[in-house]
N, C-alpha and C positions, 0 to 999 in steps of 0.2 A: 335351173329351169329344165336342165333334161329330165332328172330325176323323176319332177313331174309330170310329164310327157311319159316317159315310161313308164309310171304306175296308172295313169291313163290307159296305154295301149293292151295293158293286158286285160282288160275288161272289153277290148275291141273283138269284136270275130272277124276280121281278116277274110274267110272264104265267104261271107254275106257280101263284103264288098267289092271281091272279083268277080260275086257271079253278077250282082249288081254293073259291076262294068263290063261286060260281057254285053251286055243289054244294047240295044240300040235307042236314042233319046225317045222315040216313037212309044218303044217299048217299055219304058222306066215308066212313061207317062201312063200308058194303060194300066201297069198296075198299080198305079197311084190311082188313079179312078176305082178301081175294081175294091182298092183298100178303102176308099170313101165311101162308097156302095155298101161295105160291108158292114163298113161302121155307123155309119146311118141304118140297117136296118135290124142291128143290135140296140141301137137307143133306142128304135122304133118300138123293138120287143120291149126292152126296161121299160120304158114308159108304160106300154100297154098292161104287163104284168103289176105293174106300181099301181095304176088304176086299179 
């Protein structure tokens, strides 16, 4: 099982997830908003360009 785990973690980036924890809960949350904002007005555009 570790094996697994360890060809896992090297696909991990490690400094996403300290700066990530670095973050306050407040703060993780807003950019999860801002990431859904973002992607919503990306589909928005595909769609519009699709048409």
């Amino acid at each position: 099982m570790d094996d697994v785990i360890e060809c896992y973690k090297q696909d991990v980036d490690r400094t996403l997830l300290r700066e990530a924890l670095k973050l306050t809960p407040h703060e993780r949350m807003q950019k999860l908003v801002e990431l859904r904002r973002a992607a919503d007005a990306l589909r928005e555009a595909g769609s519009k360009a699709f048409r």
